[in-house]
C-alpha positions as CSV (number, residue, x, y, z in Angstrom):
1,X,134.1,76.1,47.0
2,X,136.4,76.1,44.0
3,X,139.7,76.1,46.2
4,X,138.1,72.8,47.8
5,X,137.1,71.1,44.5
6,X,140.5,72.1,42.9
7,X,142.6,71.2,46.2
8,X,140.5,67.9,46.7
9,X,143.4,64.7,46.1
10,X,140.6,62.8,45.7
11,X,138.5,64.7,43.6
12,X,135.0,63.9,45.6
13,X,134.4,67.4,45.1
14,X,133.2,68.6,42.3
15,X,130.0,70.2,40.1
16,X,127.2,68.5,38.3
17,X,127.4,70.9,35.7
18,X,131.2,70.3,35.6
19,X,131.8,73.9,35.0
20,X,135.3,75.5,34.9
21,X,136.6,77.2,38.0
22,X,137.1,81.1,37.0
23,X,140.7,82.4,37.0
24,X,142.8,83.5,40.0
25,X,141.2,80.7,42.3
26,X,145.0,79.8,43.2
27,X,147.6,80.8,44.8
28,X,145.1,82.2,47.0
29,X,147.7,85.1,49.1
30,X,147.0,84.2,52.5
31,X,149.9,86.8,54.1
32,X,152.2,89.0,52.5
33,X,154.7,85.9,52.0
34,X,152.2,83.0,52.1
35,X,150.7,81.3,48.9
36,X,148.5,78.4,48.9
37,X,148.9,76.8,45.9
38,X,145.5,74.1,45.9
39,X,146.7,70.1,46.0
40,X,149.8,69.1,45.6
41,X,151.2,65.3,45.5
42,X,154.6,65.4,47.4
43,X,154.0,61.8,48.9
44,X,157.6,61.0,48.9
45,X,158.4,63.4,51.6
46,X,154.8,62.4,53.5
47,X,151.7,60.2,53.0
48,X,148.2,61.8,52.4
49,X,146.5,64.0,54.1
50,X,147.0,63.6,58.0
51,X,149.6,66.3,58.7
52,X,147.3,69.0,60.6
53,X,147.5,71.8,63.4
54,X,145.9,70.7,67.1
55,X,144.1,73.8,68.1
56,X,144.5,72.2,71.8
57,X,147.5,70.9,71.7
58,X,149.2,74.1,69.7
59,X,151.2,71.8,67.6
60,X,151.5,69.7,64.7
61,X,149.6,65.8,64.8
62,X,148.7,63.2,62.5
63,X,144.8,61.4,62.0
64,X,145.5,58.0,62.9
65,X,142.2,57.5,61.5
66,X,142.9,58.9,57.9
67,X,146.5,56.7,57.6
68,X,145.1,55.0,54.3
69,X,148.1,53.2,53.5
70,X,150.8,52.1,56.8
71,X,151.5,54.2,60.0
72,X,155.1,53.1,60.1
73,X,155.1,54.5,56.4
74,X,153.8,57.4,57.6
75,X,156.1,57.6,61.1
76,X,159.1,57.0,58.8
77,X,158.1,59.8,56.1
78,X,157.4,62.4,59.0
79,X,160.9,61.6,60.7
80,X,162.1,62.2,56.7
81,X,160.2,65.6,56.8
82,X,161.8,66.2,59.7
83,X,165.2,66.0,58.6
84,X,164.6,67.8,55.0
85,X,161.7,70.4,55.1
86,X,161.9,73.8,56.9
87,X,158.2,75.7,56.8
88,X,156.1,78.1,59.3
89,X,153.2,77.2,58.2
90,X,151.0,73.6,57.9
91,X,148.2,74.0,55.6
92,X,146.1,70.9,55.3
93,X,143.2,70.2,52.9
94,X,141.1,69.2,56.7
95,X,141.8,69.9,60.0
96,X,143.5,73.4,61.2
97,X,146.1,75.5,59.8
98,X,148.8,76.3,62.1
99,X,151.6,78.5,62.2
100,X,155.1,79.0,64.4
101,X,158.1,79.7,63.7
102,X,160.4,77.2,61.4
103,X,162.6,76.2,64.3
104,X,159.8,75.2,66.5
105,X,157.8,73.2,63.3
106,X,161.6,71.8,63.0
107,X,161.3,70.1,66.9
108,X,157.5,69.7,66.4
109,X,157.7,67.6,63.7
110,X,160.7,65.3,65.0
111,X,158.9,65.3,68.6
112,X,155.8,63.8,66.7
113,X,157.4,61.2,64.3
114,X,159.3,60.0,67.6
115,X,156.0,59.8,69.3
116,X,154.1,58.2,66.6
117,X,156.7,55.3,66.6
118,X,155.3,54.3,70.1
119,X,152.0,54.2,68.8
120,X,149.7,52.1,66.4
121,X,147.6,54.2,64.3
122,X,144.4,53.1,66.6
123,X,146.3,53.9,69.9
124,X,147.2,57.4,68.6
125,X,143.5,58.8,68.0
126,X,142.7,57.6,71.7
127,X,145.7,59.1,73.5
């Protein structure tokens, strides 16, 4: 529960007591080479929370639904990611955590942001 309170943008998790997590909740060592390191703000390179792993569809998606702010923001910054980030993993704070190698994330993610710019947000969560 502390990794969610301490990983939570928002903060809508939290204690009554509001007492301090203990030491070592983060980086939690997930593999021999893989740290989560709790919330982290890097909303230039993408918006929010809606980068996930689709169990089904064994690759990366979006939530339409949880696009706060603009889904052509969001199209634009995942065709941004695209271009700048190279990772294996996709850790987000909800949905699943997925993992592939960094050349296939690479044509995942560009695939998506290409197919998100033929969608509205609404159209995307019903497809």
């Amino acid at each position: 529960m502390w990794r969610a309170t301490l990983a939570c943008p928002t903060q809508s998790i939290g204690t009554r007591s509001r007492r301090r997590p203990p030491p070592g909740v983060f980086p939690w060592q997930l593999t021999d080479d893989v740290y989560l390191c709790g919330y982290n703000d890097r909303g230039h390179l993408f918006t929010g929370d809606t980068l996930a792993w689709n169990e089904q569809g064994r690759g990366l998606d979006v939530f339409g639904s949880a696009t706060w702010y603009s889904w052509q923001a969001l199209t634009e910054s995942m065709a941004r990611l695209a271009g700048l980030a190279r990772f294996s993993w996709v850790l987000p704070g909800h949905g699943k955590w997925g993992h592939a190698d960094t050349e296939e994330m690479t044509r995942q993610l560009g695939r998506l942001a290409e197919d998100m710019r033929h969608h509205t947000a609404a159209m995307w969560d019903r497809r």
